[in-house]
C-alpha positions as CSV (number, residue, x, y, z in Angstrom):
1,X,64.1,-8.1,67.4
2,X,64.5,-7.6,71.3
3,X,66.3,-4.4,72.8
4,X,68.9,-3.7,74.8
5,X,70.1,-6.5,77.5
6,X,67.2,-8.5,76.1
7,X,68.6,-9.1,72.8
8,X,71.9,-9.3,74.6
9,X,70.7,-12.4,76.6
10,X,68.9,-14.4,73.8
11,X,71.9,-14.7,71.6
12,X,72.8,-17.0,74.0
13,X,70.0,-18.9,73.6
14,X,68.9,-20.9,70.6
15,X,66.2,-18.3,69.2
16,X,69.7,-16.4,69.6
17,X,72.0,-18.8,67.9
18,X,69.3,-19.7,64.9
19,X,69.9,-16.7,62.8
20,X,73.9,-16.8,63.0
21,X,74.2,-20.1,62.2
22,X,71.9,-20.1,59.3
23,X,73.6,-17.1,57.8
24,X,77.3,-18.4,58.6
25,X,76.3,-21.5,56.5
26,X,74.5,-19.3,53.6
27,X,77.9,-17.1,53.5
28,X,79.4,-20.8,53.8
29,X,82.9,-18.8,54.4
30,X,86.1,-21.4,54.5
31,X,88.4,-21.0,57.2
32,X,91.4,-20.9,54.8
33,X,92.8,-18.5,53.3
34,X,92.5,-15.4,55.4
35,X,90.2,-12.6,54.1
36,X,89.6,-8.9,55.1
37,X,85.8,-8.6,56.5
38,X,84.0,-5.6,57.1
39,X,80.9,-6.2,59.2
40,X,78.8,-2.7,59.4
41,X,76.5,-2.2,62.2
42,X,78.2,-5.2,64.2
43,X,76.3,-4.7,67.6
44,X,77.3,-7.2,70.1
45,X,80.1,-8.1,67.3
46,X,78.6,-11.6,67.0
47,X,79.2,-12.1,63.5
48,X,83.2,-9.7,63.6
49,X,84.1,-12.0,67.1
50,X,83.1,-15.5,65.4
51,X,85.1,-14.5,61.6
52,X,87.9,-13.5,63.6
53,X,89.0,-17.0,65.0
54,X,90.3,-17.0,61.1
55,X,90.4,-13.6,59.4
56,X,91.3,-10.1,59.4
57,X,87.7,-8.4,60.5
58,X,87.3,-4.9,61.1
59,X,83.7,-4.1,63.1
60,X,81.6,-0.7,62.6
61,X,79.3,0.1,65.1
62,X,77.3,3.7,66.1
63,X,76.4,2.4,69.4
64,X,78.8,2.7,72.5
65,X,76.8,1.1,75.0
66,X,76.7,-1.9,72.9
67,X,80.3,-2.2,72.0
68,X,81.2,-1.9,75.8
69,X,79.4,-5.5,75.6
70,X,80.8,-6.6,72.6
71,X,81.9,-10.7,72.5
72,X,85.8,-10.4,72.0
73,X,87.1,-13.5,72.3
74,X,88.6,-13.1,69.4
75,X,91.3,-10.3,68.1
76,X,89.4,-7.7,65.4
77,X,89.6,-4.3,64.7
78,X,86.2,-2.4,66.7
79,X,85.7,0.9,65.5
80,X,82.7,3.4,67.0
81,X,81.3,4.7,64.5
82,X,78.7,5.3,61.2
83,X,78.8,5.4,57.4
84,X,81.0,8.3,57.8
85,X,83.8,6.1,58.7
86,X,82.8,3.5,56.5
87,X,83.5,5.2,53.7
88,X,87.1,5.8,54.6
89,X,87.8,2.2,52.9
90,X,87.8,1.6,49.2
91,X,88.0,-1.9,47.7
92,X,89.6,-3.4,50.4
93,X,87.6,-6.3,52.0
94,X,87.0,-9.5,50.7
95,X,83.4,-9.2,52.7
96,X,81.3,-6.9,54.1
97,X,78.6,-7.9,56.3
98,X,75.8,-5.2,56.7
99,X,72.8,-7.7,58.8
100,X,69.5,-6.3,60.3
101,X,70.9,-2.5,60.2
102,X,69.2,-0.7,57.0
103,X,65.6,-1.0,58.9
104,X,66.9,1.3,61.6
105,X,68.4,4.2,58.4
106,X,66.5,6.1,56.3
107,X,68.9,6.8,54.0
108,X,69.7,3.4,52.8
109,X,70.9,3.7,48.9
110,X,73.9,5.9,50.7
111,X,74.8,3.2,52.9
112,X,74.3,0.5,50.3
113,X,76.8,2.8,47.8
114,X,79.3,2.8,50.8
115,X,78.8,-0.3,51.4
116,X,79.5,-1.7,48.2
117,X,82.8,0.9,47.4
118,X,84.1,-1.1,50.5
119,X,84.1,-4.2,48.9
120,X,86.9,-5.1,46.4
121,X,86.6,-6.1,42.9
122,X,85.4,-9.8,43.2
123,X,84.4,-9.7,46.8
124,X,80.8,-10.1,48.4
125,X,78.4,-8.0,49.8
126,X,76.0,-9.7,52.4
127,X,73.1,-8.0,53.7
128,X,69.9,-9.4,55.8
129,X,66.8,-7.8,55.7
130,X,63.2,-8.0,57.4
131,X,61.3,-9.6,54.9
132,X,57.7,-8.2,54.6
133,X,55.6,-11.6,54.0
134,X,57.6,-12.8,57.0
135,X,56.6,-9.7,59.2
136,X,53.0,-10.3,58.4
137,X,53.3,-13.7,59.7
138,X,55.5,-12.6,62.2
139,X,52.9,-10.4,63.4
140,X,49.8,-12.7,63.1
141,X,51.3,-16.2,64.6
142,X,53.9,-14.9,66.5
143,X,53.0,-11.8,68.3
144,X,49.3,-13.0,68.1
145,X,48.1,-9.8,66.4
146,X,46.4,-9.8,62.9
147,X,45.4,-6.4,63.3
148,X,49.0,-5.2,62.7
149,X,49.9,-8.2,60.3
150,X,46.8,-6.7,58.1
151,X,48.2,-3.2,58.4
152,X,51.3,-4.3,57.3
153,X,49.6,-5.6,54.2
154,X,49.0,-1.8,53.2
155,X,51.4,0.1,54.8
156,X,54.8,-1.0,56.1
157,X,55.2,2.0,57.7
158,X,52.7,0.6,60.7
159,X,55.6,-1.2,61.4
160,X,57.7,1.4,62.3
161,X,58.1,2.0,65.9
162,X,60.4,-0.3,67.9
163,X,62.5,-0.4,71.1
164,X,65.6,0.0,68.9
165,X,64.2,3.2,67.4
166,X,62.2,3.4,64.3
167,X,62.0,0.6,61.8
168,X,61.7,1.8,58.6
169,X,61.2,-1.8,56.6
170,X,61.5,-2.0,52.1
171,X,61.1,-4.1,49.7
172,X,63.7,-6.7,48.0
173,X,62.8,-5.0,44.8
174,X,64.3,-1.5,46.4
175,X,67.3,-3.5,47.2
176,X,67.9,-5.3,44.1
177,X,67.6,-1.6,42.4
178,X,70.0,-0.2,44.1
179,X,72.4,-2.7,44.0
180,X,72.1,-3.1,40.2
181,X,72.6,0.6,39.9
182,X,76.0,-0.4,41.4
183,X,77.0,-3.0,39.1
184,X,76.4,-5.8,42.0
185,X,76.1,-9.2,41.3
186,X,72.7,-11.3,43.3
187,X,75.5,-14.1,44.2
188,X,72.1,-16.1,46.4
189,X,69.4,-14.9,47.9
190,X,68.4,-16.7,50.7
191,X,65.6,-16.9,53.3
192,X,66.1,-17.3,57.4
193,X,63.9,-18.5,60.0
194,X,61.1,-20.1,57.8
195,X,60.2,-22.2,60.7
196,X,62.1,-21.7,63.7
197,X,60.0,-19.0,65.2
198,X,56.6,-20.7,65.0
199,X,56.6,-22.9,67.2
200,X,55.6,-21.7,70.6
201,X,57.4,-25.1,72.5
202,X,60.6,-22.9,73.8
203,X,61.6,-25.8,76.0
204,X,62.9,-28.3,73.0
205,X,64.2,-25.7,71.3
206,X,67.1,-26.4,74.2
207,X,67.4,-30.2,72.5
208,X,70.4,-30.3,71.2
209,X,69.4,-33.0,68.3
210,X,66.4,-30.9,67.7
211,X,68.4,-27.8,66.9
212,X,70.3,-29.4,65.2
213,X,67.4,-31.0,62.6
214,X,65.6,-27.8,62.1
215,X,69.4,-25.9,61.5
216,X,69.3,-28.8,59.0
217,X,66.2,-28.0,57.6
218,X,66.6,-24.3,57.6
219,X,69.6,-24.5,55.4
220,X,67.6,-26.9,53.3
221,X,64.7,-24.9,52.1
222,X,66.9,-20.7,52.7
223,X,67.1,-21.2,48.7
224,X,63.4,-22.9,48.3
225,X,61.3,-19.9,46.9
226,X,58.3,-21.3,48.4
227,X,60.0,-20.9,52.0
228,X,61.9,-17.7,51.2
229,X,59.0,-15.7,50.4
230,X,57.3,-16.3,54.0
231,X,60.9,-16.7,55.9
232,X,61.3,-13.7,59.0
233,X,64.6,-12.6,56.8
234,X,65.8,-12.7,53.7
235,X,69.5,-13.1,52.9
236,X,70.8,-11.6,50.0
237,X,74.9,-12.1,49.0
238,X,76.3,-9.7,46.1
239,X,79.7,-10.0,44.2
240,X,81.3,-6.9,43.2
């Protein structure tokens, strides 16, 4: 993931746009009726500005200097903030959106437990991770070095350092055992960016028809377990 301005900047491009519109259609949300949504560790309030042209959302985020960015072209409720105030809600969204944060915690199972006592009975919990398989290719296609992808392969803590602070990657298994613990659902488990990244041609990536065909094709295999195990993320939805 880019940093700062950087990562500000490409979510206006289509390596950007890829990951939102994959997990929109995953969470495959309807516009009608209006839900409560809780989206944890919103950032640039991608996923809390684009619910809001429909629902309630409320949008947790720690850092300021990224809020004072935020997209707001729709109303929603921005709080600056952690888990602290995330736990002052108890079973009242419909869903809550917790994508690409847990990395950047070491405390995770506490977040996930506050996470999840946010949700109300029969709501979702959606949460994208890093997945490892799709780090190691990551690292040996993408960033060129196979060095790191075969450290990875040993020790995900070789990961760890990155311009958003330290990146402290685990496994679905860890996820899936704390959720159970919980008494959470798996409701789909998805993968994102199978494909997407690979390809080093940045200009047709601009096409508008080929975005289109590999958003197609992205959706197509997320639930393909083949795909999913290598995919750069891996989407997993919860029902309380």
């Amino acid at each position: 993931m880019p940093s700062g301005m950087t990562y500000y900047e490409s979510v206006h491009k289509p390596w950007g746009r890829m990951f939102y519109d994959v997990a929109y259609l995953q969470l495959d949300i309807p516009e009608s009726p209006r839900l409560r949504i809780l989206d944890f560790g919103s950032g640039y309030g991608l996923c809390a500005n684009h619910y809001a042209q429909w629902h309630d959302v409320t949008a947790i985020e720690p850092d300021g200097e990224m809020i004072s960015q935020r997209f707001d072209t729709n109303m929603y409720t921005q709080i600056h903030g952690d888990v602290a105030d995330l736990r002052q809600f108890a079973n009242e969204f419909d869903l809550v959106i917790c994508h690409n944060v847990l990395e950047y915690v070491q405390d995770k199972e506490e977040i996930i437990c506050a996470l999840a006592g946010a949700v109300k009975p029969g709501g979702k919990l959606s949460i994208v991770k890093h997945n490892i398989n799709g780090r190691v290719m990551a690292r040996a296609v993408f960033d060129d070095d196979p060095a790191m992808a075969m450290a990875l392969l040993t020790d995900l803590a070789s990961d760890q350092s990155t311009t958003f602070g330290d990146r402290f990657l685990y496994e679905n298994q860890d996820l899936l055992a704390w959720t159970d613990k919980l008494g959470l659902k798996t409701d789909g488990h998805y993968g994102i960016r199978a494909f997407f990244s690979l390809t080093q041609n940045n200009e047709i990536k601009h096409c508008p028809q080929w975005y289109e065909k590999m958003l197609a094709l992205e959706k197509r295999v997320g639930d393909v377990d083949a795909f999913r195990q290598v995919a750069f993320l891996n989407h997993f939805i919860f029902r309380k």
